[in-house]
C-alpha positions as a printed NumPy array, in Angstrom:
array([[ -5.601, -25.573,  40.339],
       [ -2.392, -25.378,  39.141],
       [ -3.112, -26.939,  35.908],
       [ -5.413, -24.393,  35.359],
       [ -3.034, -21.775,  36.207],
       [ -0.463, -23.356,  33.644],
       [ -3.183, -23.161,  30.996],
       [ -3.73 , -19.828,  31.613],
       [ -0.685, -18.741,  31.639],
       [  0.095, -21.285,  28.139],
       [ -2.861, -18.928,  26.594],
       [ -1.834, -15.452,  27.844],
       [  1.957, -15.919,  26.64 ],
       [  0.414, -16.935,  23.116],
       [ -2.07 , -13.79 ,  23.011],
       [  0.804, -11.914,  23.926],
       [  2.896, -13.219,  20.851],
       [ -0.062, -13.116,  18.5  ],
       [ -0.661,  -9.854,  19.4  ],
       [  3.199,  -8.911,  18.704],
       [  3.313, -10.313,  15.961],
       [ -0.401,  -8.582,  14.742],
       [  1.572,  -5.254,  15.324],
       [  4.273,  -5.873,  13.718],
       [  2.124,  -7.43 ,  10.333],
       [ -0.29 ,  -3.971,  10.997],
       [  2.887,  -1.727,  10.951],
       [  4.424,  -3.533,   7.86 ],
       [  1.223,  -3.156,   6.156],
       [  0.757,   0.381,   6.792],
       [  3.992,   1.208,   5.343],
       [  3.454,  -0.924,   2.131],
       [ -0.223,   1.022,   1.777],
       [  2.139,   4.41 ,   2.082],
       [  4.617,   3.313,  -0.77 ],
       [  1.418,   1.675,  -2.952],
       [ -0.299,   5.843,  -2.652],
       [  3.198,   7.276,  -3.311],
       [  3.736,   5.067,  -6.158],
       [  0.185,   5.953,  -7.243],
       [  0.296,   9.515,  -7.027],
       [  3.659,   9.418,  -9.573],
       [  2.108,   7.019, -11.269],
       [ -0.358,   9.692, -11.76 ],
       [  1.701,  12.696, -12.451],
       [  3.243,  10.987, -15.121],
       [  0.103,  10.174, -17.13 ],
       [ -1.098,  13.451, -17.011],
       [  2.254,  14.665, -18.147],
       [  2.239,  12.125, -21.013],
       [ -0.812,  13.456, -21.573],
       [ -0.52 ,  16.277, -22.268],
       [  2.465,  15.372, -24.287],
       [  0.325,  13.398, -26.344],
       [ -2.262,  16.542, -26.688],
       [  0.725,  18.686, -28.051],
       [  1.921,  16.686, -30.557],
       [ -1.231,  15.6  , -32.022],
       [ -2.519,  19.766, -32.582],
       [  0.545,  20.144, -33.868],
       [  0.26 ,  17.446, -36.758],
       [ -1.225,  19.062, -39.987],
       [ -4.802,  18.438, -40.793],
       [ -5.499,  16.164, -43.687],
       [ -8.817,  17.479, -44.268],
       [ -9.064,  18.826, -48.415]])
């Protein structure tokens, strides 16, 4: 019986850890997914800005049509 108890106890402690140690991988990875969509969303911003950069300069080179 108190074998059993031990091994019980053996299991519990490591569900406890690997359950630490799942919140702290969860929490880690949450933050990394927030930086990625930041990171994203700039990402974004600037290749619309570029963009329209790009559409600016282009109408404003002459036509080479006779």
């Amino acid at each position: 019986m108190e074998s059993q108890l031990h091994a019980l106890e053996t299991k519990l402690a490591q569900l406890v850890a690997m359950s630490t140690q799942l919140r702290a991988e969860n929490h880690q990875l949450r933050q990394d997914l927030a930086h990625a969509r930041s990171q994203h969303r700039v990402m974004g911003d600037n290749m619309d800005a570029a963009s329209s950069r790009l559409e600016k300069i282009l109408l404003s080179l002459p036509d080479d049509t006779p």
